[in-house]
N, C-alpha and C positions, 0 to 999 in steps of 0.2 A: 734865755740860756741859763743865768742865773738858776733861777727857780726850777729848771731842771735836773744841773746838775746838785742841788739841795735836796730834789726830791732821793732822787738815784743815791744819794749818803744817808739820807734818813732811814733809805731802806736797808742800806747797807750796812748801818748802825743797828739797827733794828734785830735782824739775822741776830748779829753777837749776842745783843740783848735776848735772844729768845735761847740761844744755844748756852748760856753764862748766867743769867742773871737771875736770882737766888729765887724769888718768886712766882718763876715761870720755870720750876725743877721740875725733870723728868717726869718726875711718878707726879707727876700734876691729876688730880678726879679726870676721868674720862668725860667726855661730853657724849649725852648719846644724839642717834642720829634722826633727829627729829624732823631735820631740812638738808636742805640742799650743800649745807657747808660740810666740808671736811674736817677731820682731826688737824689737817696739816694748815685748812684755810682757817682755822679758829689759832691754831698758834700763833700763823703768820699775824693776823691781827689783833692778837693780844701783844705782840711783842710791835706794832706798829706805835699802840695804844701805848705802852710805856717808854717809847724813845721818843715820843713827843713830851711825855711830863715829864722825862729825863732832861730834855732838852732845857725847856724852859725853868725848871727846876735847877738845874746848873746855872741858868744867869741869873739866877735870883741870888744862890749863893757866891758868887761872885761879884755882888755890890751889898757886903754888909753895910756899909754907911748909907745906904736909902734903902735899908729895911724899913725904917717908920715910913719912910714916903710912901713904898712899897705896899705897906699895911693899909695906909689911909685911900691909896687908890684900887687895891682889892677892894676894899670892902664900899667903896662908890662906884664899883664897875663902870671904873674911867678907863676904857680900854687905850684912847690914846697916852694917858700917862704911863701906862705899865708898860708900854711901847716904848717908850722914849728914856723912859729908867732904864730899862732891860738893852736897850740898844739893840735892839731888833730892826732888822730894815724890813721897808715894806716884800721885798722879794720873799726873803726870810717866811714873813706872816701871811701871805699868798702861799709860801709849800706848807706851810703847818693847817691851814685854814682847808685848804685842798685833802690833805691827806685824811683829816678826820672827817671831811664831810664822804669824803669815798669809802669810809671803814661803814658810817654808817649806813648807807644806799646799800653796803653791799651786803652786812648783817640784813637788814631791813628787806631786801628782797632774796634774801632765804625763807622769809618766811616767821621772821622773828619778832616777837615785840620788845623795842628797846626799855630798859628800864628809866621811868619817871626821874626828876632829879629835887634830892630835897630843898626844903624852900627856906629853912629855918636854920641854914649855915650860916649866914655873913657876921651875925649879933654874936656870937659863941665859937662856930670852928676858927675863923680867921683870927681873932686875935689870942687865943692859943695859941694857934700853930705859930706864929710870929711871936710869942714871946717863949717856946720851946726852943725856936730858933736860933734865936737873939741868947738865951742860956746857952747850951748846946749842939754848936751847928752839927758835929760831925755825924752823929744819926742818920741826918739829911743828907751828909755828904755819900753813905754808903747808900741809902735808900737812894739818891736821885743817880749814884754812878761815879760820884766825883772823884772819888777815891778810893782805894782799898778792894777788898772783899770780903762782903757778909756773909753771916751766919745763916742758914737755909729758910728761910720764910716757907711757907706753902698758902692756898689760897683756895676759895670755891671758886673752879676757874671757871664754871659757864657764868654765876652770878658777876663773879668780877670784869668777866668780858662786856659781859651787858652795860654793867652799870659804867663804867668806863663809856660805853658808848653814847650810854645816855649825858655823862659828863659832856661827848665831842660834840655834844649842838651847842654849846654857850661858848664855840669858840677857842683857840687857843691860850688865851690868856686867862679866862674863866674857869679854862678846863684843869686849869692845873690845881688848883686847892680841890675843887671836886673829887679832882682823880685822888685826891689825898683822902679826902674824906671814905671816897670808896676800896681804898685800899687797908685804912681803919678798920673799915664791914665789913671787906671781906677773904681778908688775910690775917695772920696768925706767925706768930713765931718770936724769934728772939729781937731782930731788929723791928719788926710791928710795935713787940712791945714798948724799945725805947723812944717811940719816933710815933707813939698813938698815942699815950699814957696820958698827954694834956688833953686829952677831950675826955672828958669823964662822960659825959651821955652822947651817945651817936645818934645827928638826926634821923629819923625815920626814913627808908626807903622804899618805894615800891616798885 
């Protein structure tokens, strides 16, 4: 029941994030219609795709004091420690682990191929972004939702759906610096710019 009614709020979250939230603006590039998905079924899970990194991106910043733990279990993809810093209960990590693996089944049989995910992040992106963080939280704090309202980002939204999806195989906890990474590639704007700027070269995607 738990995990139900998580899923039901994630979606629920999700919605606002797709109707408000600066990345996923109107005038967003059209997708054309290549497969079987809609205009309306690529928002719904683009905006799926970002209330989960929002999600977990919010309990990151709300334990400044185990950001180094934080960092050091990122970058060991020690999934049970990021679990237990984050306070994440298993229910919790069942709806997020569910929700992205259905975003991709259901990209995945339109017809689509999901984008690769780079191999050469943990050495370079991760302790960046963690020491961006640890200067400057509040970037984050607009980027992940925490706070406020940002200035209009825009975004190549078929690449950025993909690649976000190719982020949701490595899992919920994995997927959130990824989802960073891919948001680096392949968005633009005012808050990109304060909230990229530490990654001076972007891994390779394909």
């Amino acid at each position: 029941m738990k995990k139900v009614l998580l899923l039901i709020g994630i979606s629920a979250l999700s919605l606002v994030f797709w109707s408000c939230e600066n990345e996923e603006e109107a005038n967003a590039p059209q997708v054309e219609s290549k497969t079987e998905l809609s205009q309306a079924e690529w928002g719904v899970l683009q905006s799926q795709l970002i209330a989960v990194r929002n999600a977990i991106g919010q309990r990151v910043l709300a334990h400044p004091e185990r950001w180094n733990d934080l960092e050091q279990a990122f970058q060991e993809r020690d999934e049970s420690a990021i679990q237990s810093l984050l306070e994440i209960s298993d229910e919790e990590e069942a709806a997020y682990r569910l929700i992205l693996e259905e975003i991709r089944t259901r990209i995945s049989s339109g017809g689509i191929e999901l984008s690769s995910v780079p191999q050469d992040c943990d050495s370079d992106c991760l302790p960046n972004m963690f020491a961006a963080l640890k200067e400057d939280p509040a970037p984050f704090a607009l980027l992940f939702g925490a706070r406020g309202n940002r200035a209009p980002d825009g975004c190549d939204y078929e690449q950025y759906v993909l690649a976000l999806a190719g982020c949701a195989g490595l899992g919920p906890y994995l997927y959130w610096p990824c989802a960073y990474v891919a948001y680096c590639e392949f968005c633009y704007g005012p808050t990109h710019d304060e909230v990229c700027e530490p990654l001076e070269q972007l891994p390779d995607w394909h």
